[in-house]
N, C-alpha and C positions, 0 to 999 in steps of 0.2 A: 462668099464662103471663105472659112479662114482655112487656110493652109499647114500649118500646127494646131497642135494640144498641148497639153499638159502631159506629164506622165500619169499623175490620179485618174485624168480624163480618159487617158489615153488604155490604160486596166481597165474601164466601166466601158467604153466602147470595144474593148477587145472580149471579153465577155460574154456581152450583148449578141458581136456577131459569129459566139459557139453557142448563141442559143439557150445563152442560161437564164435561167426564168427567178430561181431564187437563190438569196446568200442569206447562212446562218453565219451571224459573228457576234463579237461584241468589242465596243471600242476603245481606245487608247491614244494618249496621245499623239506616236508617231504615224496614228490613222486620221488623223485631220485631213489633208488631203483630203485621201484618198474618200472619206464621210462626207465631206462639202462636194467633189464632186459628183457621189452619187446625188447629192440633192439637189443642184440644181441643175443637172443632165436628165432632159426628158427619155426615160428608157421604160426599158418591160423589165425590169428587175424587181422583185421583192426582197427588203433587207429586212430580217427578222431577229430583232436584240435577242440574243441569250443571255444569260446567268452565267455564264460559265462557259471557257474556250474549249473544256473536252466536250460538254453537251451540244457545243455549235458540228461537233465534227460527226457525232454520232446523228446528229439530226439530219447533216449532210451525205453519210451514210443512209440512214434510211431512207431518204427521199431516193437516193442512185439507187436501192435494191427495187423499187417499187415503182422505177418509172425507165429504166433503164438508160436513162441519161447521167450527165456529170455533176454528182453533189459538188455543191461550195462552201468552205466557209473559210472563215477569215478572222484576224486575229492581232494584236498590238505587239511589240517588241517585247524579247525579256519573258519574263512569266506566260503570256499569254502564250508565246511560241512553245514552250515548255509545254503548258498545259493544253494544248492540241495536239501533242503526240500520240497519245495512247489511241484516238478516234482516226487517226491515217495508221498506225501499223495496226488496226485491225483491218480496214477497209485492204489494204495494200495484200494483208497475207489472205483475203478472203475473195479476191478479185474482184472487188470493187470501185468503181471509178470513182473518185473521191479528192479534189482537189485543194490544196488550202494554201490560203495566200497572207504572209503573215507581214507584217510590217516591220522596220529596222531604225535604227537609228539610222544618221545620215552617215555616207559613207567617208564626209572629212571628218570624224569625228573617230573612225576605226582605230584602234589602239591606246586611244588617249582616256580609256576607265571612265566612260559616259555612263550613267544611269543605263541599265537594261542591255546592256552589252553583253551578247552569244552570239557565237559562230553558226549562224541559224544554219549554213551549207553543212558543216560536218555535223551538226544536228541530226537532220533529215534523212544525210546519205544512208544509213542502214534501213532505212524504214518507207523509204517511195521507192519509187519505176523512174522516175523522174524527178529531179531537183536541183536547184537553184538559186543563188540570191542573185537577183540582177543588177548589174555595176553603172547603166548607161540609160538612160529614159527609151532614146532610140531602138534599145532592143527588148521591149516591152513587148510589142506587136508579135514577133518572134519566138518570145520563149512560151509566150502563153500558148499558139500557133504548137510549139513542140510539144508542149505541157498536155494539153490536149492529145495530141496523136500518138504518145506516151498511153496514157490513159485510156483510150478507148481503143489500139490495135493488140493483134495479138492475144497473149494473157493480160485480161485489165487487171489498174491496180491504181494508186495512189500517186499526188506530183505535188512536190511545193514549190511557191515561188515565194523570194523574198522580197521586199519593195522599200527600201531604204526610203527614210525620210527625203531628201536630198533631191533624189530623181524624179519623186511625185510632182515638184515643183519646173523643171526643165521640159525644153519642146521635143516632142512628137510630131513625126511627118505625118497629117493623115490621112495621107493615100495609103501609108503600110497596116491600115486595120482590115481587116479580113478575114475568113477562117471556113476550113473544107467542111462544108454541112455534113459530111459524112465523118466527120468528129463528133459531133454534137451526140450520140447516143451510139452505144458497143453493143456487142461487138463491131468494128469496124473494120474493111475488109477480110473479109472472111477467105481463110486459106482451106482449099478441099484437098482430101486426102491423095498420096504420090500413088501414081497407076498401080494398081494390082494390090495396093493396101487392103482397101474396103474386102475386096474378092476373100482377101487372106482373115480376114478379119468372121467374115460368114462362114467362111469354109470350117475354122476352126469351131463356130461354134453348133453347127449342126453337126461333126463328127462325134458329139461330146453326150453321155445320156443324161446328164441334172445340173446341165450349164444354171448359172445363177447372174442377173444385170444388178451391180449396183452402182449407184449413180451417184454423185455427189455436187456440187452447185452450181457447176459446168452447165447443165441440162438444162436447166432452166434459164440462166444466164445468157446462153446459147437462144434461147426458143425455141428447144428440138422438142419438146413435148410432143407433138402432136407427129413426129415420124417415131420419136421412143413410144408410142402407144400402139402405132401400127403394124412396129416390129414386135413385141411383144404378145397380141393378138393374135398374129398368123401366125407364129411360133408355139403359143402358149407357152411362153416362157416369162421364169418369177422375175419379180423386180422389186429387186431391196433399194434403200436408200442410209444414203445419212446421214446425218439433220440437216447439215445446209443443203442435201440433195432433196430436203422433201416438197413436194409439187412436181415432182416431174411427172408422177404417174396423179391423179387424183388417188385417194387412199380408199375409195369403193369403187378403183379399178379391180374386173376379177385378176388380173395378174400381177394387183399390188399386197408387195407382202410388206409393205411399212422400216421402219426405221430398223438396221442393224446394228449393234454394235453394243459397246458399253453404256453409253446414257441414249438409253429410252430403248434399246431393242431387249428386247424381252428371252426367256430361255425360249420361249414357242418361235419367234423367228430366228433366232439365231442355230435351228435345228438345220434352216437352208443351208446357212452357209459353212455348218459343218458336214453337210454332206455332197455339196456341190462338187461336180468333177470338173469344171471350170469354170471361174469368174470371170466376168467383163466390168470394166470396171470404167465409165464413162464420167469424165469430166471429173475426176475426182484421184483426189492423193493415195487413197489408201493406208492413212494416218494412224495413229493410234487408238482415237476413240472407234472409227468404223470397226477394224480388225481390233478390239476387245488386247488394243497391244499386241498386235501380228496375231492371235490363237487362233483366228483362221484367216484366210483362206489356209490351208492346212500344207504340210513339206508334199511338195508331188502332186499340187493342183496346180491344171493347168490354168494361163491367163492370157488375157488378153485388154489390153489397154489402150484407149481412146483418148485423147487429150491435146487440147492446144498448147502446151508447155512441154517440148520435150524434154527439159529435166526432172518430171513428175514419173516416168516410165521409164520403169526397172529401178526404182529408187529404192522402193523395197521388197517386188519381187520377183524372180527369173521369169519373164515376159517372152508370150511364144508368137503372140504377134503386137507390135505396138503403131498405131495409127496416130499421127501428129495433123490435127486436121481440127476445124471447127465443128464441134460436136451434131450442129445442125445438117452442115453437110455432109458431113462421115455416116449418118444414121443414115439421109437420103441417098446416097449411094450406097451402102449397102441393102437398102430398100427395092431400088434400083435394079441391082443385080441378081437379089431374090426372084423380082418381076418377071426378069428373062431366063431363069436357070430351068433348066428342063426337069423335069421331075415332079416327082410328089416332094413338099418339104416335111419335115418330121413335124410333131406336134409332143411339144415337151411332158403335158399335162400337169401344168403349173397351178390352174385354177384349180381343179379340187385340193390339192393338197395343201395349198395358201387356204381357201374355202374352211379346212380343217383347224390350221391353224389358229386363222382370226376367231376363230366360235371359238378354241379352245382359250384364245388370252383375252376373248373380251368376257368370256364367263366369270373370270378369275375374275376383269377386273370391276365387272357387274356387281360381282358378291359383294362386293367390298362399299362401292358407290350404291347399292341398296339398301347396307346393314343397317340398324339403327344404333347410332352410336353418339354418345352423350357430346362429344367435339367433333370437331369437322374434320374429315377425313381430304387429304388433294385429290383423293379419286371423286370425292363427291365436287368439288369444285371443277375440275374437268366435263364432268356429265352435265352439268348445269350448263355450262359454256357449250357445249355440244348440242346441247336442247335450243338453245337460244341465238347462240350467233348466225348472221345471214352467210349467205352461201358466197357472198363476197367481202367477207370481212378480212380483214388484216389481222392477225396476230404478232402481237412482237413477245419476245420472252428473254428475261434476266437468263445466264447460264448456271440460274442457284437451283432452289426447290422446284418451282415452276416447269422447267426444263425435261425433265426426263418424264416427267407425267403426261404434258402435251405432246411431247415428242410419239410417245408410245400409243396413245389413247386417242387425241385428237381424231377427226371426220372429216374432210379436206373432203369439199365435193366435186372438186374443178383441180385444171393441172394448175401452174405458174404460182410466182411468188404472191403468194398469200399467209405463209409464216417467216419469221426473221428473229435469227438470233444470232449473238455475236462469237461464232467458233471458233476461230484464231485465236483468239488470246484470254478473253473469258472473263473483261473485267465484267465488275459488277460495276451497276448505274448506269448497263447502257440501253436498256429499254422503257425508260420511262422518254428519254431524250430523242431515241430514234422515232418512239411512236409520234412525236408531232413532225417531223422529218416523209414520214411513212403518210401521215395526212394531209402535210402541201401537198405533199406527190399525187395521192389518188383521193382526195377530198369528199368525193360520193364512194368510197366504202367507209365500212366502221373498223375503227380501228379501236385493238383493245391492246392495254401493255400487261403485261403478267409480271411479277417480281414477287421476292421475299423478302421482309422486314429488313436483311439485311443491304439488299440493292437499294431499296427506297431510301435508305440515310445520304446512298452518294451523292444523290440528284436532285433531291427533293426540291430544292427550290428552282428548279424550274417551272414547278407550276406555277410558278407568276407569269410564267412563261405563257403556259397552257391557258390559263385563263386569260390573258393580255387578249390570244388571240383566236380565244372564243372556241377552241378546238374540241368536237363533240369526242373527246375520246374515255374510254372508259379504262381505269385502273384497278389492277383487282392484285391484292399485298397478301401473301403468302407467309402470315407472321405469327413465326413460332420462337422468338424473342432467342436466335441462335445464329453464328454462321453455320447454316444444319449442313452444308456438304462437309467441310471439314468435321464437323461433329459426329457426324454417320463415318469418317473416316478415320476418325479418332477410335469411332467403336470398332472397327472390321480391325486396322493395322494398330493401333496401341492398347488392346485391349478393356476397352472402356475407358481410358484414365484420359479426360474430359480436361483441355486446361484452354484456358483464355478462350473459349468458342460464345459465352455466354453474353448476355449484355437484357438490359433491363426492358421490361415489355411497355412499349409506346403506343397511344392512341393515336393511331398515322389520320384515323379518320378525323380528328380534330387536329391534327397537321393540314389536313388536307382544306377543310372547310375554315384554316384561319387565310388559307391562300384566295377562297372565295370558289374553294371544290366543293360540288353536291355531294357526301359521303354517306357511306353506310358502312357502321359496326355489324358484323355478324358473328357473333359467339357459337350456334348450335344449327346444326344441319336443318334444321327446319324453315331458317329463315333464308335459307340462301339462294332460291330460287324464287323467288319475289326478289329477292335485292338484285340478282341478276337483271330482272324484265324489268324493272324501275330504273335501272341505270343506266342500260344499252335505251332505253322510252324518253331519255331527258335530253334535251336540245343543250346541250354546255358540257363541262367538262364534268368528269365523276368518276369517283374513287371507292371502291368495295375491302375494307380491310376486316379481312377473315381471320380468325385466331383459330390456326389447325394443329393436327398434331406434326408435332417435330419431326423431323425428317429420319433422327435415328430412329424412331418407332416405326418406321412405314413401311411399309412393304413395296417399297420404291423400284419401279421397272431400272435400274442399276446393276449393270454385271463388274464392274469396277467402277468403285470409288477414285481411286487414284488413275487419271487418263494415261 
């Protein structure tokens, strides 16, 4: 047995023993190395070429939302590093574990105007939990080690490391490879709430008569589902969400009132949360899209706030008790203490009044997905996908058209991550990228990616991708030949006056099938459920590009345009 490695070798062995099973990248020359060692080191690694260094990060995003372990990807000096930023600062500000390892020039080569020269450390620093460019082969073992425990303790989030050319090539001791298996998937150690939090935490909310849970991506992140359903239950108490909170509850929970806020919460739920006398507000910022830009929770509600990041509470509002604690255990102890408090507990009567709601906003949105109308309507594409998708399917979605319709609409019949959208930051192209990310990860569901004409231009060619590697995922383009959010925003804040939102109407589906995608053109709501059940029925990849109406015409669950 030899006693050193390499440093390429010595990254593909450190890896290995956090358990990482795949890496999205794509290569370059100062990833030589580090490409020839993965090939001829026999490992459990899968290296999956991308198209493109941001689709690598977004696909190593989806894979972490959907398996609860640490995405990878990886990436060549120079431009590559560049272009894998935007898929770590969404992961990073979305709590996602998300790691990316990018390659450098060599480090005698620093200052002297080499080809591909950035300061990958000051790069990164704004945008990870963790980061790095590593100076010494020997401390490979180590940073990756921190990079890790970075990533999965605490609030997760994102870590770069950088790998100069230089070091790839230099020995590694390899007795220092190793790595705490309680890394390998987050939350990791889990911190439970300080004595008498939880206590404070219930007490406040049973004194309260139309307390209201909203949740945000903490919950599920967490795995508290299933203690947030049994609190809610005994209570009968509502439980909102907001989009990255949705699964906490299944959405035919009786105590789930679905999504609040500006994109996707409708005016029928957002009736809770202006009248709620306190908010609990689990795992979740309390940001601008949930609170419709603060409009509620309202001046003189009271609150209460649950979070493993205490600089998330009282950020933005006078907090009367705040619990710093892993959302799983903070529910369980408060569950807990439920258990043994003496008394009768109150019963909110959350389910009829939710009960009332949802008849009243799915009637609206019935109307509309029944009419007979000469174009496609998004309501009518949501009911189709409602009819059809399995009870374990995946959803991912662009933050364009798509977005606030599933958000609101959707039927979620199980808690846990089974929708995914990128809320942090909101580029477009990241669901066509994430959904093959989202398919290594859980490969017996179906996963389907949702976008709008204008998301599908950023990424598209990744379905060389998608095809390469047979991934049965289905694509469904939401193409009203516009960016329709800013165009619907143009209508509300500049008065109609329409400039630069427009762009020419493309046949994505002969985009699609020149990649060697099964596609379907659908012009008129008649054929849209057959193209549905034909395309979720085909063993390979397939793409549904529907020509609907524009999003300024729609009568879109949107309480603000502008987040």
């Amino acid at each position: 047995m030899t006693t050193t490695m390499t440093g390429a070798e010595a990254m593909v062995r450190a890896l290995e023993a956090h358990g990482v099973t795949h890496i999205f990248g794509l290569c370059g020359d100062t990833t030589l190395p580090f490409y020839d060692a993965m090939n001829r080191l026999e490992h459990g690694i899968t290296h999956v070429l991308t198209r493109d260094e941001r689709s690598a990060a977004y696909m190593a995003d989806g894979f972490s939302r959907v398996t609860g372990r640490v995405g990878v990807c990886e990436g060549p000096s120079g431009g590559g590093a560049t272009y894998i930023l935007p898929g770590l600062i969404e992961a990073n500000e979305s709590s996602y574990a998300v790691l990316a390892i990018t390659t450098d020039i060599s480090i005698g080569s620093y200052g002297k105007y080499p080809l591909t020269e950035v300061n990958q450390e000051a790069l990164m620093a704004p945008l990870t939990k963790f980061n790095t460019v590593i100076k010494r082969a020997d401390h490979i073992p180590r940073m990756v080690r921190q990079a890790f425990r970075a990533m999965t303790t605490g609030r997760s989030g994102a870590a770069h490391l950088g790998l100069p050319y230089d070091i790839q090539h230099d020995d590694v001791p390899a007795g220092d490879i190793w790595g705490d298996p309680r890394h390998q998937s987050y939350p990791a150690y889990r911190a439970a709430p300080e004595p008498g939090a939880a206590e404070a935490a219930a007490e406040a909310i049973l004194s309260a008569q139309s307390p209201l849970i909203v949740c945000g991506g903490g919950v599920v992140i967490s795995g508290a589902m299933a203690e947030l359903g049994r609190l809610a239950s005994r209570l009968d108490i509502a439980v909102g969400t907001s989009i990255s909170g949705k699964g906490s509850l299944a959405d035919t929970h009786p105590q789930s009132l679905g999504v609040v806020g500006s994109n996707g919460g409708t005016d029928e739920t957002w009736e809770m949360m202006e009248a709620a006398d306190l908010v609990v507000f689990l795992g979740c910022r309390a940001g601008s899209t949930t609170t419709s830009r603060w409009e509620a929770p309202k001046p003189g509600c009271r609150i209460v706030h649950i979070d493993n990041d205490p600089m998330v509470i009282g950020a933005n509002y006078r907090t009367e008790v705040g619990v710093v604690a892993d959302l799983r255990l903070a529910l369980a102890a408060i569950n807990a203490y439920l258990d043994g408090r003496p008394g009768d507990l109150p019963a909110f009567g959350a389910a009829a009044r939710i009960a009332d709601i949802k008849q009243r906003k799915f009637a609206r949105f019935e109307a509309l997905a029944a009419s007979q109308t000469e174009q496609v309507l998004p309501e009518q594409i949501i009911r189709a996908l409602n009819h059809n998708l399995p009870d374990n399917a995946i959803v991912v979605s662009d933050p364009g058209t798509s977005c606030p319709y599933y958000n609101a609409y959707s039927q979620q019949k199980h808690p846990g991550r089974q929708y995914i959208t990128n809320r942090a930051h909101g580029a477009l192209g990241y669901a066509l990228s994430a959904s093959l990310g989202a398919w290594f990860g859980r490969p017996d569901s179906k996963v389907v990616g949702l976008m709008g004409d204008g998301s599908f231009n950023f990424t598209c060619g990744e379905l060389e991708t998608v095809v390469r590697c047979n991934a049965p995922i289905t694509y469904v383009v939401f193409s009203n030949a516009s960016f329709g959010w800013i165009k619907a925003s143009q209508r509300d804040d500049c008065g109609k006056r329409y400039y630069n939102v427009d762009f020419n109407r493309t046949s994505h589906a002969a985009v699609a099938e020149a990649f060697g995608v099964k596609a379907w053109r659908v012009e008129t709501p008649e054929d849209l459920e057959q193209a549905v059940q034909e395309a979720f029925a085909h063993d390979g990849p397939t793409l549904i590009d529907v020509a609907c109406q524009a999003l300024e015409e729609a009568a879109a669950p949107v309480r603000r345009w502008m987040g």
